[in-house]
C-alpha positions in Angstrom: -22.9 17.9 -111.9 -25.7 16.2 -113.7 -29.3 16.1 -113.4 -30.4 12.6 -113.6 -34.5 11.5 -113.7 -35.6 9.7 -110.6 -39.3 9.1 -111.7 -39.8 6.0 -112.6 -42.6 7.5 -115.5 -41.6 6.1 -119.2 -39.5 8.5 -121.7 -42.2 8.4 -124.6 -39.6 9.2 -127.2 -37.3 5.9 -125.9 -40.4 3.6 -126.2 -40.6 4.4 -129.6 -37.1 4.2 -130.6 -37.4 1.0 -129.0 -40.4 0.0 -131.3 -38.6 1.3 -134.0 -35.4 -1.0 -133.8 -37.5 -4.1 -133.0 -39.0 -3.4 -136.9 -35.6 -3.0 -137.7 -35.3 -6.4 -136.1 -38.2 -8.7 -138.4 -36.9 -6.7 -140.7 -33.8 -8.2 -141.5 -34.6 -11.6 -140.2 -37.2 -11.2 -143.6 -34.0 -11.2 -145.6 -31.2 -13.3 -143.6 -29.1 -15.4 -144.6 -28.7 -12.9 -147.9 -27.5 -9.5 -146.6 -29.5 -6.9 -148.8 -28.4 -3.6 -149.3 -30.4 -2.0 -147.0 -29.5 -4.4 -144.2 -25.7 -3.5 -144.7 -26.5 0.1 -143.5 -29.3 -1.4 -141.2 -26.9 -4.2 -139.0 -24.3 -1.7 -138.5 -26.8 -0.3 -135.5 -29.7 -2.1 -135.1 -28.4 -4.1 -132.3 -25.9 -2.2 -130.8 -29.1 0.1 -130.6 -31.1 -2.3 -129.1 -28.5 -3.0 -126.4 -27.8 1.0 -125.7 -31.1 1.2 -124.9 -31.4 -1.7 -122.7 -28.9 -0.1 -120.7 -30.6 3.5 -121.0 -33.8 1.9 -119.2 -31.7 -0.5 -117.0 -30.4 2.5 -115.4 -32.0 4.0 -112.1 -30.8 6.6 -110.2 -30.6 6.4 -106.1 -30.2 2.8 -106.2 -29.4 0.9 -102.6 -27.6 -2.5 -103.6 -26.5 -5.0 -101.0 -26.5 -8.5 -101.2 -30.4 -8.9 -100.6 -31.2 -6.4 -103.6 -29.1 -8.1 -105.9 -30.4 -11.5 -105.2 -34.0 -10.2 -105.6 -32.8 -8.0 -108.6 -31.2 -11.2 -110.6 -33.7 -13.5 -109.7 -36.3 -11.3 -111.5 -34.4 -10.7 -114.4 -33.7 -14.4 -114.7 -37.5 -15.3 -114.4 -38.2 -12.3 -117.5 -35.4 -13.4 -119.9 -34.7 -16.9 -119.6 -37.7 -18.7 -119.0 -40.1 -17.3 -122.6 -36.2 -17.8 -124.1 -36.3 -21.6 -123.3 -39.9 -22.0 -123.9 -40.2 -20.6 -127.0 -37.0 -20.7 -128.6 -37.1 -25.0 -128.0 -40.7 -25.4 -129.4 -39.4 -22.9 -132.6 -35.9 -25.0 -132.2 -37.5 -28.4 -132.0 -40.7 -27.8 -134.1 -39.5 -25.3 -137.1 -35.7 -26.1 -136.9 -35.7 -30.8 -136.0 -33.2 -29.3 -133.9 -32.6 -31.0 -130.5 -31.9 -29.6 -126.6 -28.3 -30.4 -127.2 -28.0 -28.3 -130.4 -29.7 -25.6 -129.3 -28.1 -25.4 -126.3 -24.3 -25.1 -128.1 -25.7 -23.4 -130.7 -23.8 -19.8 -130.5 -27.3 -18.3 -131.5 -29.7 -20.2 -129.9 -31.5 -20.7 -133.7 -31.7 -16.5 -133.3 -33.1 -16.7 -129.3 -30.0 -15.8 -128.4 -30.6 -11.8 -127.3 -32.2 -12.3 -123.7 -29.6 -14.7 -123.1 -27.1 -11.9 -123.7 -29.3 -10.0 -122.5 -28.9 -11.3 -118.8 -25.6 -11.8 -119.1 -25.4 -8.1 -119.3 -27.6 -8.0 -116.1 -25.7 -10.0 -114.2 -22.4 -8.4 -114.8 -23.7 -4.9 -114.5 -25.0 -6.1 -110.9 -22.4 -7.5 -109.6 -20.5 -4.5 -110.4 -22.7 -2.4 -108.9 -22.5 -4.7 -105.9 -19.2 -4.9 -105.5 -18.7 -1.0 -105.8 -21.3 -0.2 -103.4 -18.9 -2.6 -100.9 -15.9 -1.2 -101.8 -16.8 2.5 -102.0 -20.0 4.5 -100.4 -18.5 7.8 -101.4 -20.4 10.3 -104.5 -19.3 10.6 -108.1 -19.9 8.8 -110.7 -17.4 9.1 -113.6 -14.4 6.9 -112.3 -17.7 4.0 -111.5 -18.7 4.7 -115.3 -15.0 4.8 -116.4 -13.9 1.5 -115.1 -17.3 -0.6 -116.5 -17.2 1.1 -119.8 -13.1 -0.3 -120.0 -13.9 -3.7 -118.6 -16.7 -3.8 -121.5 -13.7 -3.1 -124.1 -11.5 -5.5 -122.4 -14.5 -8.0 -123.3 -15.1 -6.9 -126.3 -11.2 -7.7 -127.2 -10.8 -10.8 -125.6 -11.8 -12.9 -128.9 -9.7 -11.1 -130.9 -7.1 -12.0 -128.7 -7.8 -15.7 -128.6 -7.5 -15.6 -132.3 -4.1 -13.6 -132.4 -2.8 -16.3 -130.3 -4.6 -19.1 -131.9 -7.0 -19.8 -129.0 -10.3 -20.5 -130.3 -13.3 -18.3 -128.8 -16.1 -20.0 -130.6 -16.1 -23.1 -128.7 -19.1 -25.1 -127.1 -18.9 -23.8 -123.8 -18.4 -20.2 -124.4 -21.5 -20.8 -127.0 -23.6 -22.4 -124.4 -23.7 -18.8 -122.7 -23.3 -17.0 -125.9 -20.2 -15.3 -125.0 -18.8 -13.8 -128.2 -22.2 -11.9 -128.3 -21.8 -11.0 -125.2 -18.8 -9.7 -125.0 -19.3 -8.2 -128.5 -22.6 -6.2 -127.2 -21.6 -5.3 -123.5 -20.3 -2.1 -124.5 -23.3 -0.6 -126.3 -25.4 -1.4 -122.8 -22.8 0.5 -121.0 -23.2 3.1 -123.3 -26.9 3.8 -122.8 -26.1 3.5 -118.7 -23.8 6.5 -119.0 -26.2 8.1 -121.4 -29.0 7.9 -119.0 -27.0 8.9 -116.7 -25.3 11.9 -118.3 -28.4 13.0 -120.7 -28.1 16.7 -120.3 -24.8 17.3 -121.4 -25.0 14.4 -123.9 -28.2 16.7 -125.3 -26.6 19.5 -125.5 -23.8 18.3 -127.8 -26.4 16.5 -130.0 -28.6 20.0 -130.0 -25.6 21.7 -131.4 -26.4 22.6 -135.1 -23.1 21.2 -136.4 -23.2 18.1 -134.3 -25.7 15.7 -136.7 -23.7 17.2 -140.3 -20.5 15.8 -138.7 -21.9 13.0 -137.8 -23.2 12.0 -140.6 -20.8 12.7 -143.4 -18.4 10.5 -141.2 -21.1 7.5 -140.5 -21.4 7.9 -145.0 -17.8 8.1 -145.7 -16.8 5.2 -143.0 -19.4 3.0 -144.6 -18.4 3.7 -148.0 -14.5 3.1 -147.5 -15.5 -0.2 -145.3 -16.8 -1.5 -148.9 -14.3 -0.7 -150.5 -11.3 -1.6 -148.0 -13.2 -5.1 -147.8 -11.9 -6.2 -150.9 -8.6 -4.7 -150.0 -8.1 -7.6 -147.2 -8.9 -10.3 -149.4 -6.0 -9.5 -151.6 -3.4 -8.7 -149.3 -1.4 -11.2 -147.4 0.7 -11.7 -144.3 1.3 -8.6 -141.9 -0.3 -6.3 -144.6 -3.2 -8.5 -144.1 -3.5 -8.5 -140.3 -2.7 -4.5 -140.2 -5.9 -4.3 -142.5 -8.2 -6.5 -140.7 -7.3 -4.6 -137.8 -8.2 -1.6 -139.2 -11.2 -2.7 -140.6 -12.4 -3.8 -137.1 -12.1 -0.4 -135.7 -13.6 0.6 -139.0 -16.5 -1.1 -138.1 -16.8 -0.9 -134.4 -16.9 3.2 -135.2 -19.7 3.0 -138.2 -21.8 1.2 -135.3 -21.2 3.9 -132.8 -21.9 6.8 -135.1 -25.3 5.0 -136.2 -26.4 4.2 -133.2 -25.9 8.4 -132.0 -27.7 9.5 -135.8 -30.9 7.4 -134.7 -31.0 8.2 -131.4 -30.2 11.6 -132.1 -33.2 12.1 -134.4 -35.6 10.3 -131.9 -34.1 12.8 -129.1 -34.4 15.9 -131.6 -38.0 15.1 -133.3 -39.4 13.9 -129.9 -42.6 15.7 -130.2 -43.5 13.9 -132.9 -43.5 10.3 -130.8 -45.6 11.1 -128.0 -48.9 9.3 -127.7 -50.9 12.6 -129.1 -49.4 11.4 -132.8 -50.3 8.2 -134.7 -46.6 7.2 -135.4 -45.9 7.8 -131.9 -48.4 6.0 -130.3 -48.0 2.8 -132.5 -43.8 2.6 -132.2 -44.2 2.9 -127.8 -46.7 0.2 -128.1 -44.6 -1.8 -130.1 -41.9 -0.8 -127.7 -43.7 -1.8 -124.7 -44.2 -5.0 -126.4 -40.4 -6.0 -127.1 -40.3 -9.1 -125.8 -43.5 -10.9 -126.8 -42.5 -9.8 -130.2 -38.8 -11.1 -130.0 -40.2 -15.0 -128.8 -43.1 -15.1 -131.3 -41.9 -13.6 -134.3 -39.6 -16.3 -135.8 -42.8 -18.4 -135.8 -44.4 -16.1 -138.4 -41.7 -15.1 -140.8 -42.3 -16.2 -144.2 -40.4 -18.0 -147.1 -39.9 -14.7 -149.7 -36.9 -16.6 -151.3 -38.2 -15.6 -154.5 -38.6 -12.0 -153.6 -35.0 -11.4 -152.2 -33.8 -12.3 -156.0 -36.0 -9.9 -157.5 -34.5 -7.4 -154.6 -30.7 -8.2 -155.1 -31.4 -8.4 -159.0 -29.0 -11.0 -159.5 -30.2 -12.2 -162.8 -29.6 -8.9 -164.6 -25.9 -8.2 -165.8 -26.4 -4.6 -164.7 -26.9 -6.1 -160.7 -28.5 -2.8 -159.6 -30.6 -3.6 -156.3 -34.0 -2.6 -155.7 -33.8 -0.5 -152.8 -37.1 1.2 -153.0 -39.0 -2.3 -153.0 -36.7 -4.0 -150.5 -38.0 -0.7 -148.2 -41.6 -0.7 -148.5 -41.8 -4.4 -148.7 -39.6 -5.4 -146.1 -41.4 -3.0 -143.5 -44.8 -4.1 -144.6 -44.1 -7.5 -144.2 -42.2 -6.8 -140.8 -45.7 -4.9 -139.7 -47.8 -8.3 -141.0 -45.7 -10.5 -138.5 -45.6 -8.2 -135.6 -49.6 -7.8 -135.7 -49.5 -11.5 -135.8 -47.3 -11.7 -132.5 -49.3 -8.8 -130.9 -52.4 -10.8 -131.6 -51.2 -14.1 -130.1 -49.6 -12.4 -127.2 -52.5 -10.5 -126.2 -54.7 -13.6 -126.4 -51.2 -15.7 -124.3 -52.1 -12.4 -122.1 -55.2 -13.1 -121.1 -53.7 -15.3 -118.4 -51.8 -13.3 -115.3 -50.5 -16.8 -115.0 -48.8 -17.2 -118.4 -48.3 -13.6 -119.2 -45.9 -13.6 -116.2 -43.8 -16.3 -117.1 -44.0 -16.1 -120.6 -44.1 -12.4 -120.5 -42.3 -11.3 -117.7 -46.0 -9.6 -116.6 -46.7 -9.0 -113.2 -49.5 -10.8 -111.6 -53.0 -8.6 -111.0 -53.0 -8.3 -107.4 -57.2 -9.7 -106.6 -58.7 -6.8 -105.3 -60.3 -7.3 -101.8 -64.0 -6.1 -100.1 
């Protein structure tokens, strides 16, 4: 048996890992398209991350679905995620990209808006299962329900692969229109964070073991390090030695992801103490945290041009080609900090509407208080 939370009171230390990743976020949309040293460690879990814990809040236990609470339940999720999506990502689209409806709408990343699209994809699939289980099965027990979501996530996660091993192309218009390959790239990681909610006490208790975080890692270190090196590997070999390798290197990759994702959240579970609201870094990442979304729809609008910085950070005009790290660190973040201030300042002037913070916002409107 597990012990699963029924309050609905927020998990302080999850609010601020949540804060933390959407740094990790501006972060490396400072940098992009040039992938910097320290966003080659950072991408390998910043979204999987983002998704796992997505699915660790999504999660609520002693849920009653029929077809009334999953109309309600969708509904509301479409009114949070879709409609700041479309509003802000066409004025950034149309405005900061001369992109038009058409080409954002079959562009595979919405011009980077694409995560609440995914997002609710994730929603809607996660309901629907939940529906449908709660039709065909009213009995207890959880593992075969967690069992069969977590393999038709995989199954998703492998279809594109698939396509291409049998020359069907994934990336298409219509599959981009609903950003599938993200999707079914991603689902996994929010399935992840269900169970983990769901299963916290014996997850903690593996993670509290003083062995557990060495293991993990020396293998995150050494998977990372041999994916850099097997890289250039595939580019020189041809024909089923080249296939065999890619398909290593996919599992490669899909593992360094896992094991980052469990090092960060890990520490976060571990140090928790030090990210309640009684500490200054605490208190700052949960408000961050709690602000996810304004910050995701504004922030593209504030990035700015450091072309000439990312040279001086991947050094490429020295022979020697060593990166600065150090700078790319303190830089990067205090930029990052600059443009979230900015969207925290916009958004809680957008805020001052009930009307607009609940569509733009996802807010709930302030019931008027009657004498």
């Amino acid at each position: 048996m597990t012990t699963t939370p029924t309050s609905t009171k927020r998990i302080e230390y999850i609010d601020a890992l949540r804060g933390f990743t959407m740094i990790l976020v501006v972060f490396s949309h400072l940098y992009i398209p040039d992938i910097t040293p320290l966003n080659k460690i950072f991408i390998t879990f910043r979204m999987p991350l983002f998704f796992f814990i997505s699915g660790f809040i999504a999660y609520k236990a002693n849920e009653i679905w029929n077809l009334s609470s999953y109309t309600a339940k969708l509904l509301n999720k479409c009114r949070i995620q879709l409609i700041p999506t479309l509003v802000f990502g066409l004025l950034f689209s149309y405005i900061i990209r001369n992109h038009d409806l058409l080409t954002f709408a079959f562009d595979g990343d919405k011009d980077g808006y694409w995560f609440t699209i995914v997002l609710l994809g994730m929603f809607v699939i996660y309901y629907t299962y939940n529906l449908i289980i709660s039709i065909l099965y009213t009995g207890g027990g959880v593992w075969y329900k967690n069992i069969i979501l977590y393999v038709i996530a995989i199954v998703l996660c492998g279809i594109p692969y698939l396509c291409g091993v049998f020359g069907v192309s994934f990336n298409n218009s219509y599959s981009n229109l609903l950003c599938l390959p993200l999707l079914f790239n991603y689902f996994q990681f929010f399935v992840l964070g269900l169970i983990a909610r769901q299963f916290q006490d014996k997850i903690h208790q593996i993670i509290e073991n003083k062995y557990f975080s060495a293991c993990i890692i020396i293998l995150f270190v050494s998977l990372f390090w041999w994916l850099q090196i097997d890289s250039q590997h595939i580019n020189n070999s041809i024909g089923l030695i080249h296939r065999l390798l890619l398909l290593i290197n996919i599992i490669g990759r899909l593992l360094v992801r896992y094991l980052g994702l469990i090092i960060v959240y890990s520490f976060f579970r571990k140090y928790q103490t030090s990210f309640t609201q009684a500490t200054k870094i605490g208190s700052s990442l949960q408000y961050i945290g709690r602000h996810t979304l304004d910050i995701y729809v504004l922030h593209y609008f504030f990035l700015p041009n450091i072309a000439p910085i990312k040279e001086f950070i991947l050094n490429t005009q020295h022979t020697w080609n060593s990166p600065n790290i150090v700078f790319e660190l303190f830089f990067g973040v205090s930029v990052a900090l600059m443009v979230i201030a900015m969207c925290l300042l916009v958004s809680k002037v957008l805020r001052t509407s009930d009307v607009l913070a609940h569509f733009l916002f996802g807010a709930k409107i302030k019931k008027e208080e009657t004498h």
